[in-house]
C-alpha positions in Angstrom: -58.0 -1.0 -42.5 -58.3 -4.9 -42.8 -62.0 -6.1 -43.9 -62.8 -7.5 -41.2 -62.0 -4.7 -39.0 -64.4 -3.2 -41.0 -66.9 -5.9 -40.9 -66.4 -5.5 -37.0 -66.9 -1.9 -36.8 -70.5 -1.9 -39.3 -71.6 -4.7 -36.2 -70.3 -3.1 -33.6 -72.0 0.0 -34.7 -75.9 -1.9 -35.4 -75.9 -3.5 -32.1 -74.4 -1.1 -29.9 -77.3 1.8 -29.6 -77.9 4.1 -27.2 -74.9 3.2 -24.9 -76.0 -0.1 -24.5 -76.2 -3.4 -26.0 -78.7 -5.1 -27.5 -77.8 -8.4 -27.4 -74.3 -10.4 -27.1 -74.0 -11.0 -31.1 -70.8 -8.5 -31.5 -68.8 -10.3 -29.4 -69.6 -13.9 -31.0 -68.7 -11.8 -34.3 -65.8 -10.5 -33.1 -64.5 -13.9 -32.2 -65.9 -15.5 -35.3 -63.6 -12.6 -37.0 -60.2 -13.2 -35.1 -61.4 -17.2 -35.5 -61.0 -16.5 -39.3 -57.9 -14.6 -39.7 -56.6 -16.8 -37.7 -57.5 -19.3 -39.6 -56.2 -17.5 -42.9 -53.0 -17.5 -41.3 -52.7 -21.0 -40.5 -53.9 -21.7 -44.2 -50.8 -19.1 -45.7 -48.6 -21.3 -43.2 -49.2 -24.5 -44.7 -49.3 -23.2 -47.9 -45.6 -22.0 -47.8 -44.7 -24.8 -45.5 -45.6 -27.0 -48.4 -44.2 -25.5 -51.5 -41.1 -25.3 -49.5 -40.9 -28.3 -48.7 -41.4 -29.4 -52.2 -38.2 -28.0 -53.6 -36.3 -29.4 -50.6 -37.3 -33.3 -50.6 -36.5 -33.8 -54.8 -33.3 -31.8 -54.2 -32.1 -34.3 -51.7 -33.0 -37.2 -54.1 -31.1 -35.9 -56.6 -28.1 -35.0 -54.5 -28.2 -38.7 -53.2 -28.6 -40.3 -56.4 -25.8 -37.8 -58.2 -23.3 -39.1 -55.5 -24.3 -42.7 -55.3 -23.8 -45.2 -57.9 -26.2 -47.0 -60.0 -25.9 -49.9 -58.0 -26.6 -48.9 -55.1 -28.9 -46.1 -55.8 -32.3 -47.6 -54.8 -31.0 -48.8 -51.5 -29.6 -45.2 -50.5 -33.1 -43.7 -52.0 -35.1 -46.0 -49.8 -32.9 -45.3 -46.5 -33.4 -41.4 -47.5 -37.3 -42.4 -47.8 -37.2 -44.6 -44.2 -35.2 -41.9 -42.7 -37.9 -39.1 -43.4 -40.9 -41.3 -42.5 -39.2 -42.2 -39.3 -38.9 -38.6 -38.6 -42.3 -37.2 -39.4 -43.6 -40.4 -36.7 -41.2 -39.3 -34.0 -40.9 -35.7 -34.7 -44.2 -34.7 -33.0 -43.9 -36.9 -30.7 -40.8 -35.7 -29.0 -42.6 -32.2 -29.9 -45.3 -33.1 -27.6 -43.0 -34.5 -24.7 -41.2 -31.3 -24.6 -44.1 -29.2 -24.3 -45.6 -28.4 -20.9 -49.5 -27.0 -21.3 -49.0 -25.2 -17.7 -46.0 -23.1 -19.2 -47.1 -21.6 -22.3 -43.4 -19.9 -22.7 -42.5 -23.9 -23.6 -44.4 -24.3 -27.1 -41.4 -22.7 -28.6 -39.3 -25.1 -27.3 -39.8 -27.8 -30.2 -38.9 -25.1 -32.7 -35.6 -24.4 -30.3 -34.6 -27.9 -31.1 -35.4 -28.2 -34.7 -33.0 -24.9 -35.1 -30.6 -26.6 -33.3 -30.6 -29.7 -35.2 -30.5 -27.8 -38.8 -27.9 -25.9 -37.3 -25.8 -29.1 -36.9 -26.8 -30.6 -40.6 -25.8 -27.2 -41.6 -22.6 -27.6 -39.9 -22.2 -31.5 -40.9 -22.4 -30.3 -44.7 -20.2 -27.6 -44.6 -17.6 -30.2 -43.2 -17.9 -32.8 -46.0 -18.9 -30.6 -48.5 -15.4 -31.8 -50.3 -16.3 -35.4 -50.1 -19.8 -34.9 -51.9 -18.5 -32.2 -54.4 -20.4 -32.8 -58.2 -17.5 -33.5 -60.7 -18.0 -31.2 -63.7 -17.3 -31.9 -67.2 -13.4 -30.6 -66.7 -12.8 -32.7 -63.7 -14.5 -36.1 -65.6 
């Protein structure tokens, strides 16, 4: 059993005597319960969200600067950078367009399209994987 299915039941048992209630408190504990693992999960989301995403982003950077020259490296690190900021602005808001609060079925929607469009970078790198290919030692 979870704890605070247990933490549940020892309240549910103090306050419910005699087949009837004493007062409402085991229902605002009850929400105050699913309020929290709630909670805990949104927490464990973010948390793997975020170390995630921290291996993705310096991987990017290195694959941009290990197939960019010197020269030109800063530029095509600071288009990289634009290109995500520009994306975390519009990305919710295009979320938030999609979404229709009457139709509940349509808050997946936004994670539809963001599986479409890693699908399609998914696709896009498999096609030019040749023309980004890392020389090794052999091939220098």
């Amino acid at each position: 059993m979870k704890w605070y299915s247990l933490i549940f039941f020892h309240v549910f048992k103090v306050y419910y005597r005699d087949g009837d209630f004493r007062n409402d408190v085991p229902w605002a504990t009850a929400s105050a319960l699913v309020s929290v693992s709630v909670l805990f999960y949104f927490v464990a989301v973010c948390i793997l969200f975020s170390l995630l995403n921290s291996v993705v982003q310096p991987m990017i950077s290195a694959l941009i600067s290990l197939n960019t020259s010197p020269a030109e490296q800063g530029t095509m690190l600071g288009i990289n950078s634009s290109y995500l900021s520009i994306s975390n602005a519009f990305g919710p808001v295009i979320a938030g367009l999609v979404v229709n609060q009457n139709n509940p079925s349509s808050y997946g929607y936004p994670l539809y399209i963001a599986g479409i469009c890693t699908f399609l970078v998914l696709m896009l790198a498999i096609a030019k994987q040749k023309d980004y290919a890392i020389a090794t030692n052999r091939e220098r």
